[in-house]
Biopython code that builds the backbone (N, CA, C, O; Angstrom):
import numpy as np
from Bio.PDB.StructureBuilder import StructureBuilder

atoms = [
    (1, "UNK", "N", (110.113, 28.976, -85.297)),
    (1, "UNK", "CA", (111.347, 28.231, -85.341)),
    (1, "UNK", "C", (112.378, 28.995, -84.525)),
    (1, "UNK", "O", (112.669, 30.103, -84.973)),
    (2, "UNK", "N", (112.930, 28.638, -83.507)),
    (2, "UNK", "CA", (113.921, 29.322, -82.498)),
    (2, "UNK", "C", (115.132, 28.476, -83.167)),
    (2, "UNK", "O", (115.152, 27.315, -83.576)),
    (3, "UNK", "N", (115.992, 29.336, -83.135)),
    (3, "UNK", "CA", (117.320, 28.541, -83.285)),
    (3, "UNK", "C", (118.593, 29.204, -82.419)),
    (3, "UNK", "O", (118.559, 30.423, -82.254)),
    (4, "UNK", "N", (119.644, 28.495, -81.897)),
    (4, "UNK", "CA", (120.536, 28.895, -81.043)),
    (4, "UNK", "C", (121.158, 29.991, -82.381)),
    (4, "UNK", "O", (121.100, 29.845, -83.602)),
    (5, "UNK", "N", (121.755, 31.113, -81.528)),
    (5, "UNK", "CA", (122.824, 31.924, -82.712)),
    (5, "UNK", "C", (123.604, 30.890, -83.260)),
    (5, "UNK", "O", (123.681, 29.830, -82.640)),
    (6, "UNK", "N", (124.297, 31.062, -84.513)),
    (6, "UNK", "CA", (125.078, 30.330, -84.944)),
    (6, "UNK", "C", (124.259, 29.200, -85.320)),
    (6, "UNK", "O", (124.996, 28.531, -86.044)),
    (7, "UNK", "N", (123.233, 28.666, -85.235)),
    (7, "UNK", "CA", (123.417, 27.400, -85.223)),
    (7, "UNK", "C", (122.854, 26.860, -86.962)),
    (7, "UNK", "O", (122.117, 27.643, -87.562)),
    (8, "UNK", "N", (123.157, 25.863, -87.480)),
    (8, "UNK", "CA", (122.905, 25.437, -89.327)),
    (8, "UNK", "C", (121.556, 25.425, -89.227)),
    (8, "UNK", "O", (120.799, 25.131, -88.302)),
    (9, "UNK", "N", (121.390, 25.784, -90.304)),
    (9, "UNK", "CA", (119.818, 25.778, -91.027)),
    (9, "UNK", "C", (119.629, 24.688, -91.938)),
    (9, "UNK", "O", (120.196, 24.734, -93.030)),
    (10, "UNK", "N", (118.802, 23.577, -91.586)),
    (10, "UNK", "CA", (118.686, 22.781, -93.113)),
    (10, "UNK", "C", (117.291, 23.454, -93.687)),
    (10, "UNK", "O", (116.454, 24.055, -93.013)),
    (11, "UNK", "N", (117.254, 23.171, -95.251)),
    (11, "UNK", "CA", (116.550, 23.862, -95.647)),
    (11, "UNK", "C", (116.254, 22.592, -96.964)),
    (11, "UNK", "O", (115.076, 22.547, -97.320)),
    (12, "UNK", "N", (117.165, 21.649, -97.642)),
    (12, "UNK", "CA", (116.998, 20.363, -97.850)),
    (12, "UNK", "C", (116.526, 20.676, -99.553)),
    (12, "UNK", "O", (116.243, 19.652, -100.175)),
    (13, "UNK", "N", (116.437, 21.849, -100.243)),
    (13, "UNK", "CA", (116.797, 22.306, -101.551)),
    (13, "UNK", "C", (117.011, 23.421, -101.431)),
    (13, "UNK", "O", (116.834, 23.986, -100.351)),
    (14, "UNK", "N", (117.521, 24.143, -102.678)),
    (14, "UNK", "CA", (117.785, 25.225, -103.004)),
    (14, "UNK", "C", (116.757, 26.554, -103.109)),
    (14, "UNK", "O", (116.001, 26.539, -104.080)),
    (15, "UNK", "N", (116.670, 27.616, -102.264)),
    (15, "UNK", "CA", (115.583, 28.142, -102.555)),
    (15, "UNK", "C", (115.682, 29.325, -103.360)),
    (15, "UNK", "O", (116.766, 29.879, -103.543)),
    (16, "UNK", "N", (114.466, 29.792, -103.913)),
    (16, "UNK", "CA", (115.037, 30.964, -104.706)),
    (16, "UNK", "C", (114.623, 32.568, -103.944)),
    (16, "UNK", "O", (114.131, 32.777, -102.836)),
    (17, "UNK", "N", (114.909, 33.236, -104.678)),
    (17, "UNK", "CA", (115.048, 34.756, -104.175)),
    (17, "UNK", "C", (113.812, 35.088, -103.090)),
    (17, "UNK", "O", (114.076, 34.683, -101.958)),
    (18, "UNK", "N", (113.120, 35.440, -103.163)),
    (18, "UNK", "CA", (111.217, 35.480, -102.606)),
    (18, "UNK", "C", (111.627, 34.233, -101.762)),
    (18, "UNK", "O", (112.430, 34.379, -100.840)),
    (19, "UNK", "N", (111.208, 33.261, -101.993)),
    (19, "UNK", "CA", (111.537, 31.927, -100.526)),
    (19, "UNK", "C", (112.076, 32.647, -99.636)),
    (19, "UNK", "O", (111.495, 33.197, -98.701)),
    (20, "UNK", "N", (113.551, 32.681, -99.963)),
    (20, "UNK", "CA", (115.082, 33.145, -98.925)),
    (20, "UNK", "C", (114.029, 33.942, -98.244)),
    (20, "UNK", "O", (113.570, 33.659, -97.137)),
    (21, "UNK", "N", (113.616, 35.125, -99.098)),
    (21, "UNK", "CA", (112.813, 36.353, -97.817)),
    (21, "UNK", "C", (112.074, 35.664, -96.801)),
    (21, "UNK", "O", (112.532, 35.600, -95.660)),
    (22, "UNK", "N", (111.242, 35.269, -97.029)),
    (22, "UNK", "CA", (110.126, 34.420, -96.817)),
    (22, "UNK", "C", (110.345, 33.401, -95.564)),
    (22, "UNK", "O", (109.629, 33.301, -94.568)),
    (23, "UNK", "N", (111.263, 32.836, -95.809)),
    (23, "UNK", "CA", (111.824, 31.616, -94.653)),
    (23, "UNK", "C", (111.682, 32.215, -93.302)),
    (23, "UNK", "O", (111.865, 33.426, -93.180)),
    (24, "UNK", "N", (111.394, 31.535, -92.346)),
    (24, "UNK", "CA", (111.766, 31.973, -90.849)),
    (24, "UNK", "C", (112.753, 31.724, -90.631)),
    (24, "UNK", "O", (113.432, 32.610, -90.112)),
    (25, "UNK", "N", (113.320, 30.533, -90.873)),
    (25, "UNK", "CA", (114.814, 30.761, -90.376)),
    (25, "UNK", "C", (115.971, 31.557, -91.347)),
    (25, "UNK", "O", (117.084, 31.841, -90.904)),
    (26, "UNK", "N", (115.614, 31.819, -92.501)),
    (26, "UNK", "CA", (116.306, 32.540, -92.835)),
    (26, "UNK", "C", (116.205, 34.253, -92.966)),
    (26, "UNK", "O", (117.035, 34.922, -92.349)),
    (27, "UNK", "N", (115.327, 34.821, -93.659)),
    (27, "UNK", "CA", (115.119, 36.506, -93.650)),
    (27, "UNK", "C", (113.792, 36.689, -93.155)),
    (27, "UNK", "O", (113.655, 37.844, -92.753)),
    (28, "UNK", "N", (112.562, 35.860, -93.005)),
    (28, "UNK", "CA", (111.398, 36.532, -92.778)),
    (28, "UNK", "C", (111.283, 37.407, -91.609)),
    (28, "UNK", "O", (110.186, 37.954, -91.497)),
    (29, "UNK", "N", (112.211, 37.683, -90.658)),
    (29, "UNK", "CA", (112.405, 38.570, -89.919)),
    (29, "UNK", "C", (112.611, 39.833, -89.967)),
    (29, "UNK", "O", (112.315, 40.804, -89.271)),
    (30, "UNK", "N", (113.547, 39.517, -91.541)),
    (30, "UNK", "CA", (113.525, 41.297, -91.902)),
    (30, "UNK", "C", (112.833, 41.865, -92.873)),
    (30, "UNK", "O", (112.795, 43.087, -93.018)),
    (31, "UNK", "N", (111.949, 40.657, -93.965)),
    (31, "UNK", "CA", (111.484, 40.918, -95.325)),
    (31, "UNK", "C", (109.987, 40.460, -94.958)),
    (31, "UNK", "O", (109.215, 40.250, -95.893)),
    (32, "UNK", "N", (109.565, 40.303, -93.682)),
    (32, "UNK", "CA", (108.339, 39.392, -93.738)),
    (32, "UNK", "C", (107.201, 40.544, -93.778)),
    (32, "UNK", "O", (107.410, 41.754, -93.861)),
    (33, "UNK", "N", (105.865, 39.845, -93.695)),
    (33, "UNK", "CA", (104.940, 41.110, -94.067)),
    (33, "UNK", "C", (104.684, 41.945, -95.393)),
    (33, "UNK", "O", (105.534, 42.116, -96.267)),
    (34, "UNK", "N", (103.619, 42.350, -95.412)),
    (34, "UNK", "CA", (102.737, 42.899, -96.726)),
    (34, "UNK", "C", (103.961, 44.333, -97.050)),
    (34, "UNK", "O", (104.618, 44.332, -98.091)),
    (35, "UNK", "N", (104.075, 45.237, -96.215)),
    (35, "UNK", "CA", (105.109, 45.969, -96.655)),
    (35, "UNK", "C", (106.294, 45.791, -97.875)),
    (35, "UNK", "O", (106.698, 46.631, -98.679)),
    (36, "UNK", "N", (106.666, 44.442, -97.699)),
    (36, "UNK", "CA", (107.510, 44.547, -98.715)),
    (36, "UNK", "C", (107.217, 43.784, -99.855)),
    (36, "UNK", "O", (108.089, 43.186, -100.485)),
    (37, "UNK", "N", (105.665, 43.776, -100.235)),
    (37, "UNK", "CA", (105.110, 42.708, -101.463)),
    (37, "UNK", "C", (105.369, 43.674, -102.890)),
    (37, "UNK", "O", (105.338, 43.333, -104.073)),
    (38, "UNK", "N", (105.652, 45.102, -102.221)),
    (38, "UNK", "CA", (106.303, 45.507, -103.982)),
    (38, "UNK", "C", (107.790, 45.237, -104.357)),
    (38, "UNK", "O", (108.270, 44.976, -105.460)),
    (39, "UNK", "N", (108.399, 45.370, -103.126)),
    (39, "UNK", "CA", (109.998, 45.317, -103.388)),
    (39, "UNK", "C", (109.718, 43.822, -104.092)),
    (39, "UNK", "O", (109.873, 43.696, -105.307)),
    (40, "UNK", "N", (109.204, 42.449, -103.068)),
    (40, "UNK", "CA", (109.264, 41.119, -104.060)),
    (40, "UNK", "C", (108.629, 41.217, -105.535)),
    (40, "UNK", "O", (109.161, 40.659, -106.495)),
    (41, "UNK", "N", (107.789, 41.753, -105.608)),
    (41, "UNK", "CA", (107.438, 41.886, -106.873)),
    (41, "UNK", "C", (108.432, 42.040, -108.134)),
    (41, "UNK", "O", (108.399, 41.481, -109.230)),
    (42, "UNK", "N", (109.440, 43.109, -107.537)),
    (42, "UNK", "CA", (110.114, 43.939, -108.441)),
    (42, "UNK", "C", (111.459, 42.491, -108.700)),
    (42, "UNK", "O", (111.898, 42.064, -109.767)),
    (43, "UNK", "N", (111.758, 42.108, -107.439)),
    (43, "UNK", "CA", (112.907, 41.097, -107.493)),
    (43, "UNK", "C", (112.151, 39.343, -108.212)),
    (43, "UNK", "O", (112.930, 38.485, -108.625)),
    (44, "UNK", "N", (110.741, 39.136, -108.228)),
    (44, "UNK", "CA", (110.642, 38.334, -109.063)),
    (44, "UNK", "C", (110.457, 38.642, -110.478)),
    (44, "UNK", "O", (110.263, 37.832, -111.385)),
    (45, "UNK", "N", (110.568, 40.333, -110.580)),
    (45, "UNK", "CA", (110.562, 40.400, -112.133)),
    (45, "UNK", "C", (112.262, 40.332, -112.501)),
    (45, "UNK", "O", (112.716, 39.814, -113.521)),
    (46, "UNK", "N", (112.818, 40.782, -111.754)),
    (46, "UNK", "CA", (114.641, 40.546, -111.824)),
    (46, "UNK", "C", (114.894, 39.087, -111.999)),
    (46, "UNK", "O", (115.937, 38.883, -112.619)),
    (47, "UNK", "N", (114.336, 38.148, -111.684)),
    (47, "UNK", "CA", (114.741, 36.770, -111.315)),
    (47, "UNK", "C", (113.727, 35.722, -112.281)),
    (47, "UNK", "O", (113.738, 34.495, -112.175)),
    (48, "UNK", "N", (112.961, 36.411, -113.123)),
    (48, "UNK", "CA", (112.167, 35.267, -113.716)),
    (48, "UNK", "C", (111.256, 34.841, -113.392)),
    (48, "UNK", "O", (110.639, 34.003, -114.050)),
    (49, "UNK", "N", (110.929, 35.248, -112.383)),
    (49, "UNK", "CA", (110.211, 34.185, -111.300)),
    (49, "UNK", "C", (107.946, 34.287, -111.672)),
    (49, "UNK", "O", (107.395, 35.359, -111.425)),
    (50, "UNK", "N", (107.550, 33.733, -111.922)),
    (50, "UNK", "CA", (106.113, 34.157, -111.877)),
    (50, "UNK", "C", (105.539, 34.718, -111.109)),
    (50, "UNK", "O", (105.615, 34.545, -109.893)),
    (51, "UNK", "N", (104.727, 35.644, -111.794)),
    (51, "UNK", "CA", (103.485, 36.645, -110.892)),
    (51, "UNK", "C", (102.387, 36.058, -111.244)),
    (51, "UNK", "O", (102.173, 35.257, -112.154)),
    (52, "UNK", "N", (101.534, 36.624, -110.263)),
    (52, "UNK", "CA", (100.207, 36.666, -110.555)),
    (52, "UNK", "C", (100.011, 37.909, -111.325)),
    (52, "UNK", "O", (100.976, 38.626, -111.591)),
    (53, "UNK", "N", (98.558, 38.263, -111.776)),
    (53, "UNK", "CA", (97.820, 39.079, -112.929)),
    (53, "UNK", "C", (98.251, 40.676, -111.810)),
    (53, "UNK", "O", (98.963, 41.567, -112.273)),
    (54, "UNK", "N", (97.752, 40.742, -110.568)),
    (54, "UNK", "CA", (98.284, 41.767, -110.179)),
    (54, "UNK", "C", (99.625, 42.050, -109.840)),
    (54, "UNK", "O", (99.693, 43.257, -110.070)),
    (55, "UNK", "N", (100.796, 41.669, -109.414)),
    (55, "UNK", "CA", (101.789, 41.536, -109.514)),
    (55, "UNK", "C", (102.442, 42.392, -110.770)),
    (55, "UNK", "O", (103.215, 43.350, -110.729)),
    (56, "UNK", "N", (101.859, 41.711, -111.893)),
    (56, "UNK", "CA", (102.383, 41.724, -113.097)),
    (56, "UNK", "C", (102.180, 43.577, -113.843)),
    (56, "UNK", "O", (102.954, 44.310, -114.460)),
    (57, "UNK", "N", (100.861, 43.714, -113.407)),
    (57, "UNK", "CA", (100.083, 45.030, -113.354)),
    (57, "UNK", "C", (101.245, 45.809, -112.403)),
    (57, "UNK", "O", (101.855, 46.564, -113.161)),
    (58, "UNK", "N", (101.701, 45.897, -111.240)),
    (58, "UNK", "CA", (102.345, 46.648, -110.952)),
    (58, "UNK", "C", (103.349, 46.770, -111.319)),
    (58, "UNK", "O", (103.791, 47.913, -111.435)),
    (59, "UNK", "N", (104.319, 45.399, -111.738)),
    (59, "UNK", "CA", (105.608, 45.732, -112.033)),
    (59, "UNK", "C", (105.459, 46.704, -113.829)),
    (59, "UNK", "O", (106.293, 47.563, -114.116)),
    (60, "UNK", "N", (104.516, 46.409, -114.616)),
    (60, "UNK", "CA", (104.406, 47.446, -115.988)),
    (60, "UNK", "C", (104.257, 48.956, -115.507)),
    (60, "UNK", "O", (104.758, 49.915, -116.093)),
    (61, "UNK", "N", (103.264, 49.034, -114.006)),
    (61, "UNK", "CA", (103.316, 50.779, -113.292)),
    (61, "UNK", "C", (104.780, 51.056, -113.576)),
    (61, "UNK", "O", (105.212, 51.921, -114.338)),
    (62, "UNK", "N", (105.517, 50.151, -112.812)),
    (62, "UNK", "CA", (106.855, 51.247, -112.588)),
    (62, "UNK", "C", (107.821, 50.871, -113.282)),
    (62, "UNK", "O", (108.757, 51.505, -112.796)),
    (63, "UNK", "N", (108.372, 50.027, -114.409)),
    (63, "UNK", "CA", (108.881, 49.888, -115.223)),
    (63, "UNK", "C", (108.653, 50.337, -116.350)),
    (63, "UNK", "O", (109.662, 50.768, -116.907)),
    (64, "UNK", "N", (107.480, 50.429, -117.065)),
    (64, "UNK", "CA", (106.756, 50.558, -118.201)),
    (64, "UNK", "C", (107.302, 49.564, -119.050)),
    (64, "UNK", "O", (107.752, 49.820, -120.166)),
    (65, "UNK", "N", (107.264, 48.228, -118.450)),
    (65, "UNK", "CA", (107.597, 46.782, -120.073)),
    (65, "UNK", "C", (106.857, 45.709, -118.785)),
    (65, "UNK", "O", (106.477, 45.719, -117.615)),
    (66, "UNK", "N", (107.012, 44.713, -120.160)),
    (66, "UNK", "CA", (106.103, 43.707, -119.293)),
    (66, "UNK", "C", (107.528, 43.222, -118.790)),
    (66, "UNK", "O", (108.627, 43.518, -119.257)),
    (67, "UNK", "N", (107.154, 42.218, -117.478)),
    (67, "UNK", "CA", (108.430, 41.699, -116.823)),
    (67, "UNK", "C", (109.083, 40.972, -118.087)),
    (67, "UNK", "O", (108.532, 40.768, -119.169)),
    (68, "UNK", "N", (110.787, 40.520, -117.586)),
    (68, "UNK", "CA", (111.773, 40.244, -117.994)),
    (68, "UNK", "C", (111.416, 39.283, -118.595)),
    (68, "UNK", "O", (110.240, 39.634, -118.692)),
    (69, "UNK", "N", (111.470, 37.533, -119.518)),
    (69, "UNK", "CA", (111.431, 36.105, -119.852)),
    (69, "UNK", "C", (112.746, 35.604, -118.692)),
    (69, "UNK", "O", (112.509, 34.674, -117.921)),
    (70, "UNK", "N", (113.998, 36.252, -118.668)),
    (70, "UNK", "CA", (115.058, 35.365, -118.401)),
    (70, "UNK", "C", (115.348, 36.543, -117.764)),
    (70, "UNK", "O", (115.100, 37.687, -118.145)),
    (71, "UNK", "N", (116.244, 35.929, -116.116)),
    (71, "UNK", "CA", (117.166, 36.300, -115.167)),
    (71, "UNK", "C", (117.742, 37.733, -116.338)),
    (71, "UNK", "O", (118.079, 37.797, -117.521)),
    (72, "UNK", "N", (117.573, 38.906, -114.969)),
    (72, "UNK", "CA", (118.184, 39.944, -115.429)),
    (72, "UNK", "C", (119.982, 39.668, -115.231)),
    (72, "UNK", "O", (120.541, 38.796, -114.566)),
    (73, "UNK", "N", (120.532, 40.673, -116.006)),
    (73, "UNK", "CA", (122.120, 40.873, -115.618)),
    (73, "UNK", "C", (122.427, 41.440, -114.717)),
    (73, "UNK", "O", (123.387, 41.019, -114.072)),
    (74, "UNK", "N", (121.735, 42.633, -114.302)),
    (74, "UNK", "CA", (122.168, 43.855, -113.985)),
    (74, "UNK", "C", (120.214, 44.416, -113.696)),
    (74, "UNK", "O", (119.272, 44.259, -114.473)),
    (75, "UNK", "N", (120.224, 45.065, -112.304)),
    (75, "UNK", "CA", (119.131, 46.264, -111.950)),
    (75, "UNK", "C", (119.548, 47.140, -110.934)),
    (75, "UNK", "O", (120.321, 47.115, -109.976)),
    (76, "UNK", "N", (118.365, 48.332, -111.751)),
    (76, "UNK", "CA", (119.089, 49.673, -111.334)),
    (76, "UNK", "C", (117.881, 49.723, -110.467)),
    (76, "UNK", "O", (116.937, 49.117, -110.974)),
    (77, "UNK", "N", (117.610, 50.299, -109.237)),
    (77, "UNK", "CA", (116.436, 50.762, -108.718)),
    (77, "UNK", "C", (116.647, 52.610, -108.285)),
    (77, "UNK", "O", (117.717, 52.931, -107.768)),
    (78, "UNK", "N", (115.806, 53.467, -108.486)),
    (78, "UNK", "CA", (115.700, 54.861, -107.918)),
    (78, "UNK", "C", (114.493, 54.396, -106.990)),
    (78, "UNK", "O", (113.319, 54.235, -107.324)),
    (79, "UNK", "N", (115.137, 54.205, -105.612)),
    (79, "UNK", "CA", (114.096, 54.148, -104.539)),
    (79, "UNK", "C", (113.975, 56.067, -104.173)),
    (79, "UNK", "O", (114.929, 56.843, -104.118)),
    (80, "UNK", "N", (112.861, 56.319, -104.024)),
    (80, "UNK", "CA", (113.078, 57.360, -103.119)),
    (80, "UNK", "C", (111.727, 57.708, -101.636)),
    (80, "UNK", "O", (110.859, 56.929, -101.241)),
    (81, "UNK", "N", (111.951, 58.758, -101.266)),
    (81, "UNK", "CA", (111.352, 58.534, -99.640)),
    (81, "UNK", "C", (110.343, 57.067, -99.865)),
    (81, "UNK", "O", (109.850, 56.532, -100.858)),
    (82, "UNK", "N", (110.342, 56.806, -98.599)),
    (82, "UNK", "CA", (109.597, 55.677, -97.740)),
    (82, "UNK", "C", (109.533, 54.588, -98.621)),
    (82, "UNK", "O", (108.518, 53.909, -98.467)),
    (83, "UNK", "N", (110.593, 54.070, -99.827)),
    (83, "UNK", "CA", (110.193, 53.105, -100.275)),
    (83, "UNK", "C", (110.829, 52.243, -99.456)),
    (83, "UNK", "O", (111.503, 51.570, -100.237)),
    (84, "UNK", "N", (111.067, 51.775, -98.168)),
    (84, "UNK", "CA", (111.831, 50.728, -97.618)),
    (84, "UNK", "C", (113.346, 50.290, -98.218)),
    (84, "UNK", "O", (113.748, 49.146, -98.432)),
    (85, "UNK", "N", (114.268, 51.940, -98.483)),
    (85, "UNK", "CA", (115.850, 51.513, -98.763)),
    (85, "UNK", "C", (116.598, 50.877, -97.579)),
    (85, "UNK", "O", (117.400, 49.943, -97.581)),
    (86, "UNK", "N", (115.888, 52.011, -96.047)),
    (86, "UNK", "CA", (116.131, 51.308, -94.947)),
    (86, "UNK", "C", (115.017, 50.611, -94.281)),
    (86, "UNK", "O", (113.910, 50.302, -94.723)),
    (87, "UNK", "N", (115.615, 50.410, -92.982)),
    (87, "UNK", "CA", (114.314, 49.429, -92.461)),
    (87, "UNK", "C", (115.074, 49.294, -90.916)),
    (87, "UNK", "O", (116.168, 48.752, -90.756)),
    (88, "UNK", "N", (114.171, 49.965, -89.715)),
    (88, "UNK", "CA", (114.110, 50.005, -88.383)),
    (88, "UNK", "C", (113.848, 48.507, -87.601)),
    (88, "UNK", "O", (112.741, 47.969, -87.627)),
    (89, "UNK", "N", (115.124, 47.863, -86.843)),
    (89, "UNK", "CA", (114.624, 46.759, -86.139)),
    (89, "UNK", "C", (113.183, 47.106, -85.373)),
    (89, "UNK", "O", (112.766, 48.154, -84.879)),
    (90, "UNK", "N", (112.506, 45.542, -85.507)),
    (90, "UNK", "CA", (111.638, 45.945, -84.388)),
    (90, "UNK", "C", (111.536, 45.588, -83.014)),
    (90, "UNK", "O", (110.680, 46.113, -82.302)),
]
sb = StructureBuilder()
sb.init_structure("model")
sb.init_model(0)
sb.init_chain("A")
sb.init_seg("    ")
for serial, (resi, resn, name, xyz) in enumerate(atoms, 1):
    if name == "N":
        sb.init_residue(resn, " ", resi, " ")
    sb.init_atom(name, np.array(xyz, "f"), 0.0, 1.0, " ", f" {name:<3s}", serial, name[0])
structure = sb.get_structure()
């Protein structure tokens, strides 16, 4: 999908967190790719959103609880080296 700078995106519903990444015209440019399938992981346990059986397995690794039922308030993350806090155009 090429689009002029500036130019509107229809998108024709509302999408949720993971989508937004996901979209070409919207972030898959900067969120796209296997690299960042733990960060989504972690933000569909923030957001409610369903996992699969592995998914679910990782987010209990680094949380230690099973994911959330309902939209968090508030998350804290301690990223440290190479967890993708930044991220190099390519």
């Amino acid at each position: 999908m090429s689009k002029k700078p500036g130019a509107a995106i229809t998108i024709g519903r509302k999408l949720n967190i993971i989508e937004s990444m996901s979209h070409p015209g919207l972030f898959a440019s900067s969120f796209g790719g296997a690299s960042w399938h733990n960060w989504r992981t972690i933000l569909k346990g923030a957001f409610a959103l369903p996992m699969d059986d592995a998914e679910r397995e990782f987010f209990r690794s680094i949380a230690e609880r099973d994911p959330p039922r309902k939209r968090v308030k508030e998350l804290w993350v301690i990223g440290g080296r190479r967890s993708g806090r930044t991220a190099s155009p390519l």
